[in-house]
C-alpha positions, -999 to 999 in steps of 0.1 A, spaced: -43 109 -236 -45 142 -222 -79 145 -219 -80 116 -194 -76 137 -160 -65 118 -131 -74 129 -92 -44 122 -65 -56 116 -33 -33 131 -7 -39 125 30 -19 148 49 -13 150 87 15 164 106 39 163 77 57 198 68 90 178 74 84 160 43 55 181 25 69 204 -1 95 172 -14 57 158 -24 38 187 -34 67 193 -55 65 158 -72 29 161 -78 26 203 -91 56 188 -114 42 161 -132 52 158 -162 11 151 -177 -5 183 -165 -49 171 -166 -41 166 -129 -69 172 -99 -49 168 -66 -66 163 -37 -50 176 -5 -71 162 31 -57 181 60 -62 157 83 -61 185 116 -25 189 115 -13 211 142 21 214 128 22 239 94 14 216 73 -16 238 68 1 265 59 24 248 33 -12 232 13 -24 266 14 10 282 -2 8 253 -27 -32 255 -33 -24 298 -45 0 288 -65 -15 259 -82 -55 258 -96 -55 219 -97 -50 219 -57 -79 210 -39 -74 218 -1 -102 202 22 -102 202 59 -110 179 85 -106 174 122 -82 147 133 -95 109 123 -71 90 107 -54 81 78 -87 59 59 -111 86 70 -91 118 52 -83 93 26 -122 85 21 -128 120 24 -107 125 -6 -121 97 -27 -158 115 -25 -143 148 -40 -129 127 -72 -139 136 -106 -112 125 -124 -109 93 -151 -80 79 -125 -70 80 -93 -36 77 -77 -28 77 -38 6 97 -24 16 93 12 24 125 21 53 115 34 66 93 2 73 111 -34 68 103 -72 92 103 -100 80 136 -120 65 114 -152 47 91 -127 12 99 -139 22 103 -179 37 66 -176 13 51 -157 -21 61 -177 2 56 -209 -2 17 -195 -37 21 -185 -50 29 -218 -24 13 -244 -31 -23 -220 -64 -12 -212 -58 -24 -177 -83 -12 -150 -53 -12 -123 -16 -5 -136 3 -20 -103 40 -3 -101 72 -17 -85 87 5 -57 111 28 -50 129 19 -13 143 51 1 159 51 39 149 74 64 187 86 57 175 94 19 193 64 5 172 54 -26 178 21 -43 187 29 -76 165 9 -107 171 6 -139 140 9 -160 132 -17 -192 95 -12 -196 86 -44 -187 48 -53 -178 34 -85 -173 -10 -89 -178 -24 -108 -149 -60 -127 -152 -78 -119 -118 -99 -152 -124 -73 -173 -132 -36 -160 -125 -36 -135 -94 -27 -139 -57 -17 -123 -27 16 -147 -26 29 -129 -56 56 -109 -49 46 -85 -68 15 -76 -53 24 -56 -25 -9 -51 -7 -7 -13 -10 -27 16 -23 6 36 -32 22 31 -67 -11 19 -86 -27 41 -112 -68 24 -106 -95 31 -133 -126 55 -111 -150 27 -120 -129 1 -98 -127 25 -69 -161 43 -74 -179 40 -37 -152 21 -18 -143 33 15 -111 27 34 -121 6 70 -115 29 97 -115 4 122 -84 -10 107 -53 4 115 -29 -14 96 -40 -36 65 -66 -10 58 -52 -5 20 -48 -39 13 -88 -46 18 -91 -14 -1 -62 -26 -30 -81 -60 -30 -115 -48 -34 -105 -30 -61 -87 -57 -80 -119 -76 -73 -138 -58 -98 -111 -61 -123 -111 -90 -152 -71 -80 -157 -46 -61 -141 -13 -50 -152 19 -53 -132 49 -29 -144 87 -36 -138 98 3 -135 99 23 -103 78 53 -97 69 56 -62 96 64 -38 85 47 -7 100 62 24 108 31 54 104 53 85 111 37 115 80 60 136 58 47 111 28 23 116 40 -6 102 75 -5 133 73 -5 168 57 -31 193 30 -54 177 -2 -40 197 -36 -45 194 -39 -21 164 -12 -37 143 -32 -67 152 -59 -53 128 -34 -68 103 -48 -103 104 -79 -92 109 -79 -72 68 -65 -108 57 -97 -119 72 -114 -97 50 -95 -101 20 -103 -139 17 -139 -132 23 -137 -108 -1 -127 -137 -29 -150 -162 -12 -161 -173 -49 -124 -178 -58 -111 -205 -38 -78 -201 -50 -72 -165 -44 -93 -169 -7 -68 -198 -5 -39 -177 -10 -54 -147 18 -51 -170 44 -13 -177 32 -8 -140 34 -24 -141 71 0 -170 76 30 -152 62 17 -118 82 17 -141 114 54 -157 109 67 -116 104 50 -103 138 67 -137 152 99 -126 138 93 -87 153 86 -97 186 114 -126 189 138 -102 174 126 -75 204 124 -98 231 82 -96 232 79 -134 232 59 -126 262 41 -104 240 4 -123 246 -1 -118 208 28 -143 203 13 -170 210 -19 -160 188 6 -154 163 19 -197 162 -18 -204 159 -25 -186 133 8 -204 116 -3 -235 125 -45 -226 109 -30 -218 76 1 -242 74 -12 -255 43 -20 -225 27 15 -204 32 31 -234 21 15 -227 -11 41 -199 -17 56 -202 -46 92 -188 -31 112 -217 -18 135 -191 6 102 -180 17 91 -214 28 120 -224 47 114 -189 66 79 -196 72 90 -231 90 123 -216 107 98 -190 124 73 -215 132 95 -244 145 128 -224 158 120 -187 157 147 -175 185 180 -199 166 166 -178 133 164 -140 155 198 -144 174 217 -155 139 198 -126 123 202 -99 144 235 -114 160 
């Protein structure tokens, strides 16, 4: 298995708070054919300086350099300096367990999956990380037949997958798309897979900051969001099913930005209102979620949004 070498992609700006905790994870790795893939993305903090310690120490650190552009630009930068069989994203930000990449490809090739798809790790900005018991468990999912962006399961990430290069090779992250842009990326690749494989065990610690893109005051660049579900179903235009199930995750991604700005006091917000008619577009489709809890959310945030935010957060 050894001789399968797999590239991590590591965008990296303005993160020395939190960079050696993932450098450390990675140089540690318990499967040593690594190739990681450091993009300074023009930090001006010493992040710099901490690649460069790492890249001395470390022959498998590639360190390339970029002015300032954004998360999907350093991260495409990254993807055109790839040689290995398999590539893995880290936020640089987040961490792996140390047997992360030994686990994962040991699933890629026993299954011969072409995208071994990882549970996460939750970790609070405190550092309190849900603990999980591991059991090994994976479940094969038929693109064609079985897959959808309702599942649970599929988290709509780039993090905490191991992807065979072949279903990556000349994809680019849309850099016009601020948040979402993984999950076209995430579903583009699973679009060129016949089977994927979805593993019970934690590997990925996930960090929820509260700075980070996904928080704060729906704008027009969290707005993107709907636009990448946009994408996605076009994306699976042949598979009505899956598009089918695209537009419930654009309705579902419209009844959480309904929740944010009713639980902020942004009902104002002019995006509110865009948010109810997206609801109302894909009614049909979010009701297609499997998760009956998840459907009576759906119609408590359509129908009476504020009684649901002032219980909540009460």
């Amino acid at each position: 298995m050894e001789k399968n070498k797999v590239s991590i992609v590591v965008p990296v700006y303005n993160a020395g708070k939190y960079l050696k905790r993932c450098l450390d994870s990675l140089v540690n790795q318990t499967y040593s054919n690594l190739e990681i893939i450091i993009v300074n993305d023009g930090s001006t903090d010493n992040s710099k300086y901490i690649c460069e310690t790492y890249q001395q120490e470390d022959e498998r650190i590639l360190l390339l350099e970029q002015k300032n552009q954004g998360v999907s630009s350093a991260r495409n930068f990254g993807l055109k300096h790839v040689t290995g069989d398999y590539v893995l994203f880290v936020d640089s930000d987040d961490w792996i367990e140390k047997d992360t990449c030994e686990q994962l490809l040991k699933y890629a090739v026993r299954e011969h999956a072409s995208v071994v798809t990882s549970s996460p790790i939750n970790v609070s900005e405190s550092g309190e990380k849900e603990e999980m018991v591991r059991t090994g468990k994976i479940q094969h999912v038929n693109v064609a037949s079985e897959f959808s962006f309702l599942d649970e399961k599929v988290l709509g990430v780039v993090w905490g997958s191991l992807y065979r290069q072949d279903c990556v090779k000349n994809l680019e992250f849309e850099t016009d798309i601020f948040v979402g842009e993984d999950t076209i990326f995430y579903a583009q690749a699973v679009s060129r897979c016949q089977e994927i494989v979805f593993v019970s065990d934690g590997f990925y610690n996930y960090v929820n900051y509260s700075a980070s893109a996904a928080h704060g005051k729906i704008d027009e660049k969290k707005m993107t969001n709907l636009k990448a579900w946009e994408k996605i179903a076009d994306i699976f235009k042949d598979n009505q099913r899956i598009r089918d199930s695209a537009k419930g995750a654009y309705g579902r991604q419209c009844a959480y930005f309904i929740h944010r700005m009713c639980a902020t006091g942004e009902k104002e917000n002019p995006y509110y209102t865009l948010c109810k008619k997206g609801m109302k577009n894909t009614w049909k489709y979010i009701m297609k979620d499997p998760n009956t809890k998840n459907r009576l959310y759906y119609r408590l945030m359509y129908f009476v949004p504020g009684v649901y935010c002032r219980l909540k957060h009460s």
